[in-house]
C-alpha positions as a printed Julia matrix, in Angstrom:
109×3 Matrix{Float64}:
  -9.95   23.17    3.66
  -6.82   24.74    3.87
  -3.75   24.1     1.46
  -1.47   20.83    2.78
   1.93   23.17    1.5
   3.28   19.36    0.43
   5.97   21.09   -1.85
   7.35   22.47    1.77
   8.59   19.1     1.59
  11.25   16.82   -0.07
  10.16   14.4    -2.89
  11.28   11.43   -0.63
   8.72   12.76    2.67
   5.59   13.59    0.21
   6.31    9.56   -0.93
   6.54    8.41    2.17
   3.43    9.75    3.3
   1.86    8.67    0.36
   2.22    5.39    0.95
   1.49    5.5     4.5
  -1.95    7.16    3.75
  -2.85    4.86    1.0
  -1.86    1.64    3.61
  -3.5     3.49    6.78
  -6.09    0.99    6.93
  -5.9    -2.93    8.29
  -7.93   -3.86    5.7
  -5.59   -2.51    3.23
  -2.75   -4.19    4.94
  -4.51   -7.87    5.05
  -4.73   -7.43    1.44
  -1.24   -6.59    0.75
  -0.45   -9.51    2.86
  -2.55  -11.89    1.22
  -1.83  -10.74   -2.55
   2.27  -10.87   -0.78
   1.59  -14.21    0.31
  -0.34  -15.92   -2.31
   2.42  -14.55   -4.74
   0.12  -14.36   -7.68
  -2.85  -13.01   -9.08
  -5.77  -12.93   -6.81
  -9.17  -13.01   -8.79
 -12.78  -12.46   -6.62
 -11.58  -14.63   -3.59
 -10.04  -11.47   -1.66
 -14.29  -10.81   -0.28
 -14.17  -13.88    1.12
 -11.08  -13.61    2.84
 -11.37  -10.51    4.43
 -14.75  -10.99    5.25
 -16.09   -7.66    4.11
 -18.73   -6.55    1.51
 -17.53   -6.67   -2.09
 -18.02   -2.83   -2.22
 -15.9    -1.72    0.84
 -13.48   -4.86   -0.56
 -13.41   -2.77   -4.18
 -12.78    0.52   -2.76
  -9.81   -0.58   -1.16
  -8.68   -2.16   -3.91
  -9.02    1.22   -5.64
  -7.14    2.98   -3.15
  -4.13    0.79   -3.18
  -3.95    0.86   -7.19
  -4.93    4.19   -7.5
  -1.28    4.57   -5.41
   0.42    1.59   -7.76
   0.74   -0.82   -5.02
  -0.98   -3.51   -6.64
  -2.08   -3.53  -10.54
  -4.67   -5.27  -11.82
  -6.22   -7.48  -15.23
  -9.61   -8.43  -16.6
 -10.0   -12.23  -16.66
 -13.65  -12.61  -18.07
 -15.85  -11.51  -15.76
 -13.0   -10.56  -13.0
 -10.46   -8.46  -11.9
  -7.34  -10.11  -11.01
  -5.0    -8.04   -8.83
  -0.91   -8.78   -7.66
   1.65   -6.79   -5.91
   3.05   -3.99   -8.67
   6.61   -5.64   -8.03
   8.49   -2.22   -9.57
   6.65    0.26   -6.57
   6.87   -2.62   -3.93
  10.46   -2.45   -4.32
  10.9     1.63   -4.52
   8.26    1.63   -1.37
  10.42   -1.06    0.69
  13.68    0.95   -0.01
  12.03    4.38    0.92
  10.7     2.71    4.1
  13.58    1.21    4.92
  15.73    4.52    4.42
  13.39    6.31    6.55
  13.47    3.9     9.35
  17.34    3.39    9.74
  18.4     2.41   13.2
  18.84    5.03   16.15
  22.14    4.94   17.83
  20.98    4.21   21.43
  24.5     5.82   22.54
  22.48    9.29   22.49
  21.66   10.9    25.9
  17.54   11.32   24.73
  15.16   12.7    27.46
């Protein structure tokens, strides 16, 4: 493995692509939207709607709060998980700084 040089690179770029990598997956993303839609905390019913095994369901879960996207509580025998509202917000305004709108005045290829 060679090294990935990531201090090459501005604070804002390694974040961005830190949060791409941890949502490169559609299963990630259909549980960001559900956990954004259902605008609470989700306990145990994510397996059943995404339709995958509670392992591979639990792994992604790991990778998105391993990156703070969502945060999680013990309820009893659960985990509960919800959108981390505080990196939402930072992630939204470093997306949204990174995809600012081209000026289609330019003369490109």
């Amino acid at each position: 493995m060679g090294i990935t040089k990531t201090e090459l690179f501005t604070k804002q770029q390694n974040d961005i692509a830190a949060m791409g990598k941890a949502i490169a997956h559609p299963a990630r993303i259909a549980i960001l939207q559900y956990l954004v839609k259902k605008n609470a905390c989700v306990c145990g019913d994510l397996v059943d709607e995404l339709g995958l095994a509670q392992a591979t369901t639990s792994q992604h879960l790991k990778e998105l709060k391993t990156a703070g996207i969502i945060q999680g509580s013990i309820e009893g025998a659960s985990v509960c998980y919800c959108i981390n509202p505080r990196v939402w917000k930072q992630y939204k305004e470093l997306f949204n700084a990174f995809f600012k709108d081209v000026d289609p005045q330019g003369n490109c290829c």
